[in-house]
C-alpha positions in Angstrom: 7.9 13.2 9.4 5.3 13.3 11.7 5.8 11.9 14.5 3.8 11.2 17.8 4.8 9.3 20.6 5.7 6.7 19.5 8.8 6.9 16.5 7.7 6.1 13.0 8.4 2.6 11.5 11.3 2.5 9.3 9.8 1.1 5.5 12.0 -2.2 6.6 10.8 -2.9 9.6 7.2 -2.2 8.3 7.7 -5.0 5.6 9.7 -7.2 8.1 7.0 -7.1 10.9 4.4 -7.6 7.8 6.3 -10.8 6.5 5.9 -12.3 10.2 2.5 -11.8 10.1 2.4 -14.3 7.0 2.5 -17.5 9.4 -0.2 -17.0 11.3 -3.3 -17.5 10.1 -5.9 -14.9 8.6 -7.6 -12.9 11.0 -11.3 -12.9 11.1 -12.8 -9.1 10.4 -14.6 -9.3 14.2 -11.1 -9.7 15.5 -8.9 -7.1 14.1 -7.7 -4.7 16.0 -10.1 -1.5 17.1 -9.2 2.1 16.1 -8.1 4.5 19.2 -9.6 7.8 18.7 -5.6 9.2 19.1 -3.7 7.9 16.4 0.2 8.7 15.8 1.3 7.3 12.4 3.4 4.7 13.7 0.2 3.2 15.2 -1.7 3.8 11.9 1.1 2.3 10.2 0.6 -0.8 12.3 -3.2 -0.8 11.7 -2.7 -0.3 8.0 -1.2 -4.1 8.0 -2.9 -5.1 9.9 -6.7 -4.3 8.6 -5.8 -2.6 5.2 -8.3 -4.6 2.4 -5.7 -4.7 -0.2 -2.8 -5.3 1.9 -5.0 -8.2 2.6 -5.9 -9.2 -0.5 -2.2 -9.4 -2.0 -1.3 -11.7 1.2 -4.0 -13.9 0.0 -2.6 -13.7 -3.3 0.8 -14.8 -1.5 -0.8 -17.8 -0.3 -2.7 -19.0 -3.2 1.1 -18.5 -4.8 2.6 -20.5 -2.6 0.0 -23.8 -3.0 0.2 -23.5 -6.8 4.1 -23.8 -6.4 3.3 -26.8 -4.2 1.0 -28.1 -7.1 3.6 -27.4 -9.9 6.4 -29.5 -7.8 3.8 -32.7 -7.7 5.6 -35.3 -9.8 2.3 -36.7 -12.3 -0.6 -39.4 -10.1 -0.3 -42.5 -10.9 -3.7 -44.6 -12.1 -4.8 -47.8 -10.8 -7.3 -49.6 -13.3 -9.7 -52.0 -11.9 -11.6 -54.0 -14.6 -13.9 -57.3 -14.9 -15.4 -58.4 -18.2 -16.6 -61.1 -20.5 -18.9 -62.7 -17.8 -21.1 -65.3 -19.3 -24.5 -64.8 -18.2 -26.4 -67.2 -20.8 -25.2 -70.1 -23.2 -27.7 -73.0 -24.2 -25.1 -75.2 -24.7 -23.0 -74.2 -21.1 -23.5 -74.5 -17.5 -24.2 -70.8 -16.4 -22.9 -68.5 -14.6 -19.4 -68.7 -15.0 -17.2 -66.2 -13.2 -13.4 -68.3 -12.6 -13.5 -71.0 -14.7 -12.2 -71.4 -18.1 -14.4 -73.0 -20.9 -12.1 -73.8 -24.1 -15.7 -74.1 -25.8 -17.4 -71.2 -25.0 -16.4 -67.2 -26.7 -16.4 -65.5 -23.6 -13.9 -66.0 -20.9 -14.1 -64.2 -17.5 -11.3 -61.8 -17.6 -10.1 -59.5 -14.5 -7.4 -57.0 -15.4 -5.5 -55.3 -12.7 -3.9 -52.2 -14.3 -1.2 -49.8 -12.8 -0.2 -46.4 -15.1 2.4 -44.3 -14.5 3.7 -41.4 -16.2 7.6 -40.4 -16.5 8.0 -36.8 -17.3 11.4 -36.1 -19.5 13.6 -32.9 -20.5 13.0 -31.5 -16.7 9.5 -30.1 -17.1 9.1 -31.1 -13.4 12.2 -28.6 -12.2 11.2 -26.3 -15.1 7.7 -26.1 -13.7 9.0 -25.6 -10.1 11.3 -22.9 -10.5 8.7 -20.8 -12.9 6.1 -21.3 -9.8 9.1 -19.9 -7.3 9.5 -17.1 -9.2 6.1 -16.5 -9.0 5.8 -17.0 -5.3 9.1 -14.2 -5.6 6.6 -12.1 -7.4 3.9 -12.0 -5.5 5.0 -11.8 -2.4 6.7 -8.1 -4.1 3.5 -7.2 -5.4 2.5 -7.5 -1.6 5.3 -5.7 -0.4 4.6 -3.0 -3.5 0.8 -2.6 -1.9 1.9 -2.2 1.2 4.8 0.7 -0.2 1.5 2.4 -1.5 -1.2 2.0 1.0 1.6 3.2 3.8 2.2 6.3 1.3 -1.5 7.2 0.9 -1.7 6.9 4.6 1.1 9.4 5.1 -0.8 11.8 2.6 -4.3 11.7 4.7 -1.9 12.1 7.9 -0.4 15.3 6.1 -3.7 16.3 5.0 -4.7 16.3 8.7 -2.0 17.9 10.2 -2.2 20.8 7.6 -6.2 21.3 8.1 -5.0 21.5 12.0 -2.2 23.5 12.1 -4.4 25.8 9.8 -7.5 25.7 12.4 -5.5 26.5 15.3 -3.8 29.8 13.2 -7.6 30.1 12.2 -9.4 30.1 15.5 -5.8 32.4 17.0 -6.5 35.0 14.9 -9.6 35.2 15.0 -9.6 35.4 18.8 -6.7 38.3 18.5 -9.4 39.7 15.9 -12.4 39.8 18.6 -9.7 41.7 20.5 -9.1 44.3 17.9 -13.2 44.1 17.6 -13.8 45.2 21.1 -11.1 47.6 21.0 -13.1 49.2 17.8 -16.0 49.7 19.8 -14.3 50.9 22.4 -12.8 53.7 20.4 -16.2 54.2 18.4 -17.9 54.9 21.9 -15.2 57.1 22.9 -15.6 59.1 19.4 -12.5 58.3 18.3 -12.9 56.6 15.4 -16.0 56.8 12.9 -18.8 53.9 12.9 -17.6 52.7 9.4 -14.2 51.3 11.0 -16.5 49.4 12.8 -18.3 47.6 9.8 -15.2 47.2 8.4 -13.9 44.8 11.2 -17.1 43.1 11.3 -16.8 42.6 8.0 -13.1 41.5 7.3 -13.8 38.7 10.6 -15.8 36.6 7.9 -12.7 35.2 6.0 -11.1 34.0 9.4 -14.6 32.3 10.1 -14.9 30.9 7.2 -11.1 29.4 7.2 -12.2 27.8 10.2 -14.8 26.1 9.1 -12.4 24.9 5.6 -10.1 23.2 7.7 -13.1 21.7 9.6 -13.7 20.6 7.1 -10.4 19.4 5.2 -9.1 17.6 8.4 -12.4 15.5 8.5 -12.3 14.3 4.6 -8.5 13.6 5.5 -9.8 11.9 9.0 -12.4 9.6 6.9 -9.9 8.9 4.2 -7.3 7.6 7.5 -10.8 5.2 8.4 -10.7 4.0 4.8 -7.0 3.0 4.5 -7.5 1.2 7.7 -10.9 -0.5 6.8 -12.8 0.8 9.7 -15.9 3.0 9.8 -16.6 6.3 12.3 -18.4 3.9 14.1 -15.4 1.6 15.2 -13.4 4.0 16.4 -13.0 3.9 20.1 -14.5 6.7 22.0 -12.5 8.6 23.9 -12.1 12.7 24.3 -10.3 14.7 22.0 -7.7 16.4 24.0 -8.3 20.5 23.5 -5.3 23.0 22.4 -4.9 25.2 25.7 -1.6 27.5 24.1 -3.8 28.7 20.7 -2.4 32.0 21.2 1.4 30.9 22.4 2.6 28.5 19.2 0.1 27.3 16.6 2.1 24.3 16.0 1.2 22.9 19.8 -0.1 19.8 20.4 -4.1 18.8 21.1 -6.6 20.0 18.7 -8.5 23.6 18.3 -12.3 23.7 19.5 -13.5 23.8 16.2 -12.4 19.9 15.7 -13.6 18.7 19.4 -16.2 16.8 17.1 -13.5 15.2 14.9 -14.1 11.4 14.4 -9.9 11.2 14.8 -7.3 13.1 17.0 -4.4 12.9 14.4 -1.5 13.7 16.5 1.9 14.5 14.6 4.0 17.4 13.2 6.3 18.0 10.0 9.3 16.8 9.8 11.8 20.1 8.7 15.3 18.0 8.6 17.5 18.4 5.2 17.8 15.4 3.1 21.7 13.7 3.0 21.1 11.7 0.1 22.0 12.6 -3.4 19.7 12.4 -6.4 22.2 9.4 -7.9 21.7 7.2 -4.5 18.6 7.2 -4.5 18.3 5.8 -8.0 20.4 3.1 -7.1 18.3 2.4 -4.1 15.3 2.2 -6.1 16.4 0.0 -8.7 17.6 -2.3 -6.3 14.9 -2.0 -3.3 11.5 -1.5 -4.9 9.2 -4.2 -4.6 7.6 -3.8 -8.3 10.7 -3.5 -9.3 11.9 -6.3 -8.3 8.6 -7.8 -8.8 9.0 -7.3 -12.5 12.2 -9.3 -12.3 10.8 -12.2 -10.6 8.4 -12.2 -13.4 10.6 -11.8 -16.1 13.0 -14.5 -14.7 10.0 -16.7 -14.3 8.9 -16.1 -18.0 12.1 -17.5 -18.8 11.6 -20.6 -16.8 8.7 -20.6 -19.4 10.2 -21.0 -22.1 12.3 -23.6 -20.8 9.2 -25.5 -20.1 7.8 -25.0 -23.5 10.7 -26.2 -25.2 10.6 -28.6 -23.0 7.6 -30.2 -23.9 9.6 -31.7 -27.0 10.8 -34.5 -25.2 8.0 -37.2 -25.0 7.1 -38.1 -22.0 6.7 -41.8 -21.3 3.7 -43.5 -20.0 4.6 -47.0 -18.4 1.7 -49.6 -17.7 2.1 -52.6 -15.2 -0.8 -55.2 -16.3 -2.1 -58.4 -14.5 -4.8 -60.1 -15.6 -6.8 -63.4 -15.1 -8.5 -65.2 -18.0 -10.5 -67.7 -17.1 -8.3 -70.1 -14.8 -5.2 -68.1 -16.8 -2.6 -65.6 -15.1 -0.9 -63.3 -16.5 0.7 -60.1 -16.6 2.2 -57.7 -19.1 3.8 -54.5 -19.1 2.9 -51.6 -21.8 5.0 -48.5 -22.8 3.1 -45.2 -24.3 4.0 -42.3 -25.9 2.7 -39.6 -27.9 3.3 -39.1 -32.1 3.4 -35.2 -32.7 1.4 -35.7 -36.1 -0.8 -32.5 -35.2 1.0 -30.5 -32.0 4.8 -30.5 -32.5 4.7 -28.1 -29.6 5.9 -25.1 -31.5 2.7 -23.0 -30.5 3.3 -23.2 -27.3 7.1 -22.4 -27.8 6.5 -19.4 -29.9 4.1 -18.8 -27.0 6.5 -18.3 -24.1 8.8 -16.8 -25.8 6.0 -13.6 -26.4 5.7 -13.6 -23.0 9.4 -13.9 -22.0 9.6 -10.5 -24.3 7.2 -9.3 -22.8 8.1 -9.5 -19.3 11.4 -8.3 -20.4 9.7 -5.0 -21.9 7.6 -4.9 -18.9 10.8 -5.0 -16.6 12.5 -2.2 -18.5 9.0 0.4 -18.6 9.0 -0.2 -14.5 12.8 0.5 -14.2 12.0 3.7 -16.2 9.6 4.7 -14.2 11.0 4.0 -10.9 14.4 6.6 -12.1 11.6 8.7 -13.0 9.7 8.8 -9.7 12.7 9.3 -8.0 13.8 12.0 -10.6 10.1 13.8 -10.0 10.3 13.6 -6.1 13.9 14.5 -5.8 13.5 18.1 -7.9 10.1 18.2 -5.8 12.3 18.0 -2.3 15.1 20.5 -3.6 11.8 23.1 -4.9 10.0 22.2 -1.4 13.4 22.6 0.0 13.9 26.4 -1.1 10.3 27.7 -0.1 11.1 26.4 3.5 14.2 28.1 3.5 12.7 31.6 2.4 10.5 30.6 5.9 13.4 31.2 8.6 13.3 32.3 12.0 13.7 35.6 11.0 11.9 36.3 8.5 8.5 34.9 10.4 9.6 37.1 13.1 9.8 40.0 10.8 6.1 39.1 10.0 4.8 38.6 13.5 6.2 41.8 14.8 4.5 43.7 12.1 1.3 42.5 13.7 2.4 43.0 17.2 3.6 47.0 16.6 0.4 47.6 14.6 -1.7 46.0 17.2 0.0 48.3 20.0 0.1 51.1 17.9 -3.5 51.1 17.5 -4.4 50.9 20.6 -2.1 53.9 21.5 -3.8 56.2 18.5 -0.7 55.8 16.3 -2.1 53.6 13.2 -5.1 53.3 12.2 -7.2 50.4 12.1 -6.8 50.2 8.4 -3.3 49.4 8.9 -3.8 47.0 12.0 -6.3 44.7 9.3 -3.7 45.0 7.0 -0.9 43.8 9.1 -3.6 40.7 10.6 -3.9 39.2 7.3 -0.1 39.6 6.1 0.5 37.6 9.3 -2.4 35.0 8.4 -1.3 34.5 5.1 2.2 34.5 5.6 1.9 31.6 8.5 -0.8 30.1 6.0 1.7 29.5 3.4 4.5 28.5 5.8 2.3 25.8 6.8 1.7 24.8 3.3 5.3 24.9 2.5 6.2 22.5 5.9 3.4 20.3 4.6 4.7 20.2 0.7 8.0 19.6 2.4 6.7 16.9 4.2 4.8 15.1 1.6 8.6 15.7 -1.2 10.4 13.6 1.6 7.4 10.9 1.8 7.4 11.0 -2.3 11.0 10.1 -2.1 10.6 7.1 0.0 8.0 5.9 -1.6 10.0 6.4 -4.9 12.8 3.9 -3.6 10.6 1.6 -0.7 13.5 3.5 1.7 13.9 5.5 4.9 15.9 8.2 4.4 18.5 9.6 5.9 18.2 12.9 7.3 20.1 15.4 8.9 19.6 17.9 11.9 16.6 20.2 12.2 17.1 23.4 10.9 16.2 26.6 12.6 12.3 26.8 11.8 9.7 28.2 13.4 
């Protein structure tokens, strides 16, 4: 992986440290936490859940869950009715107004009625209600977990995107330095009249595809720099200044640490390398692991368990529910008090709608729950033949076989300068070298990213072996 200082989060401590940060409170957007101009994945990581927008947003999606499961447990309000009527205001024949007393003459009495209503739910639609809103709490708080799987795994793509565009800078800005060298050493020979003035044009000449790779993965590492920013939900402008440390070894290993000149200007210093170690984990693990660790996976479940609940409520709703009225009133000089029982006729709504309802969605949870089971055996199918392909490129990329390379470059470089090969061959031998360490860091980087796809295909570290012998 790559790694910095610091040692990258493991996927479970990433969602363990994330579920913490559930109980405290939201975070205002002037008080999140500022972007250092060196980042090490494991500190983007942290930033990532920190100030990621849609990390964000499903949390809040967590917590508007969570209240709607506290509303679905609420057991129906009772009403309290307040009512006073039948107030005489004018009789000819009557002393007015009246407002206590009862006059066995008159048609209208003063009447207060003191009503209490409450309604008694029946077939458990209460507990039914409840446990479809837990499952939905269940749910969401996966579909977090699930946004978190891929913002973390777009981060590590910008983060491999980076490294590549550096690695390829520093080989970039090496050879082109050993390339001045050969320049000089042209003009040298020219002036001496031992070689002709077209060699010369042709060095000039072949120097512009090393210029212009330097400025490409200028260019790639800032779009990948930028698209770290975005992940994190920061802007150039927040990141904290400080200086980009310089690569002083260009010419000893490209793979160093620091940054070449031509990204001193970089808003980031992305600091990591590739991770070369062999995976120890079969193909038929990892399926396991993923269809019993992904978060929309198991998000699908919680659904699918909570459309069930569904349909429990819905049949539910067969049983009447009874709606119990406690009554005192005062007529007059009268008391009295009464008690009322209520309860719907299904003459209209027999409540088979709804049934027939629930159980469409119960079916189709279920078929929901079976495509994202399919397609998590899938993505681990896809990344797993994408390791083992990644995994036989790097091995055609051994020790010996870069050496081979490099020493072509070295004897033709010496040999020029002694008279014995002619500059022809020298060019030729730079760009085998260029393109050879061009495509080894393309096949580290693919490598990389096939180890990244596979724990993003079962939300698990892997387990890895020992570095193999790589350059």
């Amino acid at each position: 992986m790559l790694l910095g200082k610091k040692k990258l989060l493991s996927s479970t401590f990433i969602i363990g440290t994330y579920l913490l940060s559930l109980a405290i409170p939201g975070i205002a957007q002037d008080a999140l936490p500022s972007i250092p101009s060196r980042l090490t994945l494991a500190d983007a990581e942290n930033l990532l859940l920190q100030r990621n927008l849609a990390v964000i947003a499903a949390r809040y999606q967590v917590e508007a869950s969570r209240a709607a499961r506290l509303i679905a447990s609420y057991k129906p309000n009772p009403v309290l009715t307040v009512g006073a009527e039948q107030f005489p205001i004018y009789s000819p024949l009557h002393d007015m107004p009246r407002f206590f007393k009862t006059n066995s003459d008159a048609g209208a009495q003063p009447t207060y009625t003191l009503r209490f209503d409450k309604i008694v739910e029946r077939g458990g639609k209460r507990e039914f209600r409840t446990e479809q809103a837990d499952f939905q709490v269940k749910t969401s708080e996966a579909q977090m977990l699930d946004a978190i799987r891929t913002q973390v795994f777009q981060l590590r793509q910008a983060f491999n995107n980076a490294i590549l565009a550096r690695q390829n800078a520093v080989l970039a800005e090496t050879t082109q330095q050993q390339y001045e060298q050969t320049e000089k050493l042209t003009q040298i020979k020219l002036e001496n009249g031992d070689l002709p003035a077209l060699e010369l044009y042709r060095v000039r000449a072949g120097k512009l595809q090393f210029q212009q790779a330097v400025l490409q993965a200028q260019a790639a590492y800032d779009q990948a720099a930028r698209d770290i920013l975005n992940l994190l939900g920061a802007r150039a402008e927040q990141v904290t200044s400080g200086p980009i440390a310089q690569n002083t070894s260009l010419g000893s290993d490209p793979q160093a640490g620091g940054s070449p000149g031509s990204l001193r200007n970089a808003v980031l210093e992305v600091v990591g390398t590739f991770d070369t170690r062999p995976l120890l984990q079969s193909d038929s693990e990892l399926r396991d692991i993923a269809l019993a660790e992904r978060p929309d996976v198991i998000a699908a479940r919680n659904a699918f368990q909570g459309a069930n609940r569904g349909l429990l409520l819905a049949q539910s709703l067969r049983r009447r529910d009874l709606d119990i009225s406690y009554e005192y009133q005062r007529v007059g000089s009268d008391h009295s008090a009464g008690i009322v029982f209520q309860f719907p006729l299904f003459m209209y709504n027999n409540q088979q709608a709804a049934i027939a309802q629930a159980d469409a969605q119960r079916r189709a949870a279920e078929a929901q729950l079976r495509q994202v089971e399919f397609q998590a055996l899938t993505d681990v199918e896809k990344a797993y033949r994408a390791y083992e392909s990644a995994r036989r490129v790097m091995d055609l990329y051994n020790s010996e076989n870069l050496a081979q390379v490099e020493k072509l470059r070295t004897i033709s470089n010496i040999s020029f300068k002694e008279g014995a090969a002619s500059l022809f061959e020298v060019l030729d031998a730079q760009r085998t070298y260029n393109q050879s360490m061009v495509a080894y860091n393309q096949a580290k980087s693919d490598y990389q990213l096939s180890l990244w796809q596979l724990e993003q295909a079962t939300a698990r570290q892997l387990r890895l072996g020992t570095n193999t012998a790589q350059r």
